[in-house]
N, C-alpha and C positions, 0 to 999 in steps of 0.2 A: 699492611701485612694480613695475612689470611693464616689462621691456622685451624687445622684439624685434627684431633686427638683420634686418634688409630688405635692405640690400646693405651691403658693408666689401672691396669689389675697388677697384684702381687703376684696374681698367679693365674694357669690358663684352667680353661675347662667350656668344651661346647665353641659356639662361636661367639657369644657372650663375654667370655673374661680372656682380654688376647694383654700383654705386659706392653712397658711401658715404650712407646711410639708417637711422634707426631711428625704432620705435615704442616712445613709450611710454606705458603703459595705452592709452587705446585716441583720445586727445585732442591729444596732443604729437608733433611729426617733430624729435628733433634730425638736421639737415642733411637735404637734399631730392635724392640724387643720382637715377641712374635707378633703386636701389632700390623710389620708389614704387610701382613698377609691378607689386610683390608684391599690391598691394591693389586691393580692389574699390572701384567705384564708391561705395558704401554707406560702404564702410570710412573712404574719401577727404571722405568729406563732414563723419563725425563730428571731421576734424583741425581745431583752436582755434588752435591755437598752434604755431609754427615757429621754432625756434634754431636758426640759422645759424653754425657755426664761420666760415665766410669766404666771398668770393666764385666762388671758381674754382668752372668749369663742373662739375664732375666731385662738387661739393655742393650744386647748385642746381640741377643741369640740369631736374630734376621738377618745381621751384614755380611757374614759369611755366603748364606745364597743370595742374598742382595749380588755381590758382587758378580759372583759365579752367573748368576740369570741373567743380565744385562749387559757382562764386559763386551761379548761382541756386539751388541746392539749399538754401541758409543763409540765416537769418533775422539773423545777422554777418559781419561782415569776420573772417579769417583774421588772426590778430596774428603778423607776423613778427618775431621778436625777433633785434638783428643790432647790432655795433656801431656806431656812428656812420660811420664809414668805410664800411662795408659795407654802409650803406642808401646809402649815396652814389654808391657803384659800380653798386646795383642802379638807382636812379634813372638815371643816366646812360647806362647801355649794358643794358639789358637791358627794364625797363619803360619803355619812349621811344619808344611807338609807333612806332619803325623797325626796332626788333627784335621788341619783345611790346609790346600794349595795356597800356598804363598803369592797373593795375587799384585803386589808389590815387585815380584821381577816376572809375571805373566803378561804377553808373550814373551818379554824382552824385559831386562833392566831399562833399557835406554825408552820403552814405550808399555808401562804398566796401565793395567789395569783398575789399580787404586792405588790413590796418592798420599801418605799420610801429611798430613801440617798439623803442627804443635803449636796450641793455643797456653796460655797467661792469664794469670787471674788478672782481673782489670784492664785487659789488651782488648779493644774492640776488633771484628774481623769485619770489615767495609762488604759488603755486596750488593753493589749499586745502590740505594737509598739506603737498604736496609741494614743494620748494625748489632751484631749478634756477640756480646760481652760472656767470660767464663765470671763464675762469682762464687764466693767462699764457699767449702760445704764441708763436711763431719763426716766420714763414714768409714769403714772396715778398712776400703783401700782408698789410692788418690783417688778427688771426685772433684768436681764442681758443679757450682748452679747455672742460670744462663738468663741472661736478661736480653730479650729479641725488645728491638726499638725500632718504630716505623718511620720516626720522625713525627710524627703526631701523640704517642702513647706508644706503652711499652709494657710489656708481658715478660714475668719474671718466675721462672721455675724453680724450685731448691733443689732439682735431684734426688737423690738417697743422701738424707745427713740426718744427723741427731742433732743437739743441741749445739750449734755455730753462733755466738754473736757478732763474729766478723759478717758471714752472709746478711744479718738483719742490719748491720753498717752501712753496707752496702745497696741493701733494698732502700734506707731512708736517704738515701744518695739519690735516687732516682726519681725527678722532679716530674715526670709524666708518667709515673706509675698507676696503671688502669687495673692489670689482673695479677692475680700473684696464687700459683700453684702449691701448693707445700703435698707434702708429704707424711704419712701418718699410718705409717703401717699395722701397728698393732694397739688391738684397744688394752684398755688399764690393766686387766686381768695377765696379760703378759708385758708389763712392764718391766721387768727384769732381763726378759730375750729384749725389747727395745732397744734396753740401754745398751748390752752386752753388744747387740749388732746395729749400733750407731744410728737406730732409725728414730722416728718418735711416737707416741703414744697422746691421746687426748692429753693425759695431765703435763707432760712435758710441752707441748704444743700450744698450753695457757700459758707457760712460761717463756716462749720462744715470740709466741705474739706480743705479749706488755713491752717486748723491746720495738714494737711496728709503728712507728709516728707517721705514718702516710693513710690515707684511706682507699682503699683497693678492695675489690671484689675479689671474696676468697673462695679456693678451691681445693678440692683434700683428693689427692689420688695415692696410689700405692697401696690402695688398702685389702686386707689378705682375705679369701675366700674364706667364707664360715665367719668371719668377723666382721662382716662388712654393717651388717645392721647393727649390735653390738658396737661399733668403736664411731659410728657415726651420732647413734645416741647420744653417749658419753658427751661428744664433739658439742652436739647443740646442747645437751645440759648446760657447759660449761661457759661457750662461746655462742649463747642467743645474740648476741647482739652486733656481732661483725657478720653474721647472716651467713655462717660457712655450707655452701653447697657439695656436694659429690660432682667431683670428676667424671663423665660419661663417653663413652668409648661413642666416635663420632659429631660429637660437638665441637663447633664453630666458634671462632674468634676472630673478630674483625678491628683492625685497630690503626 
């Protein structure tokens, strides 16, 4: 598996900081933020499939003209994969023709233009070798994490969550775990907004690690403009020694 991170900001600005997006190989978007916007028209057409960690804006702001820019270009519906909750959210407030066209019975019920499928925590979703698991997560609404497995090694994202030890269960479940994304939105100093909106902070994310029995190359995305130097310090003060790197909009994963 190949992936590409498209955006991993809390927040946009310039063409520098675009939200949370990847690719992977050249068919799959886990999370739809305004990342997309890395990709061409062409690029956008070949996407099949879509996993949705959750609903908030800032991971879906893209699937709306995702879908709208490519439906004619496809001979399928785009399958979003999402969990039950979170097709429910989108149903309601986002594909409801008062926000976006309901692209769900566009042209036709009987021949849409995106498909949803409702994923399970712990259900793997087959696509030809490659195997793409939902996994525990914490946050404001439903969410989950996602463990993409190659069959060789296996890259494992938390989404938006706060302190989960079922997720960290779950990660130490994972006998070919190579990389492992977390999340870390705000440094110490707003510790309190953290906790309040489910995300983590350097000091919470020393505690979310001591639960890690696997050794995996770490990586910190979500983190919010204006805090990025700030909460990354924090990060190596605390965790020198599991060598935690920044997330980079356009780096490569190969596994």
């Amino acid at each position: 598996m190949k992936v590409r991170i498209l955006g991993c900001s809390g927040g946009i600005g310039g063409t520098a900081l675009r939200t949370t997006a990847m690719l992977v190989d050249d068919d799959i978007l886990v999370d739809c933020g305004t990342g997309i916007g890395e990709l061409s028209i062409a690029e956008l057409a070949r996407i099949d499939h879509v996993f949705l960690t959750h609903s908030h804006l800032d991971h879906i702001a893209g699937l709306p003209m995702l879908i709208d820019t490519v439906g004619d270009l496809r001979s399928r519906p785009v399958a979003v994969h999402a969990a039950e909750a979170t097709i429910e959210i989108l149903r309601a407030h986002i594909f409801n023709w008062a926000i976006w066209p309901d692209f769900n019975e566009i042209p036709s019920v009987g021949a849409p233009q995106m498909d949803y499928q409702p994923v399970h925590l712990g259900s793997p979703v087959a696509l030809g070798s490659r195997t793409i698991t939902p996994m525990p997560a914490n946050h404001t609404v439903p969410a989950v994490g996602y463990r993409l497995d190659s069959g060789a090694a296996s890259l494992v994202f938390s989404g938006d969550t706060g302190p989960c030890p079922e997720f960290w269960d779950a990660v130490n479940a994972v006998e070919n775990l190579r990389y492992l994304i977390v999340e870390t939105a705000f440094s110490n100093r707003e510790a309190r907004l953290a906790a309040d909106s489910k995300h983590l902070c350097p000091a919470t994310l020393v505690g979310e690690l001591a639960r890690l029995r696997r050794p995996a190359e770490l990586y910190i995305t979500h983190l919010k403009p204006g805090q990025v130097e700030s909460t990354m310090q924090e990060i190596g003060d605390c965790l020198a020694e599991r060598q935690p790197r920044m997330l980079q909009n356009n780096q490569i994963f190969e596994f």
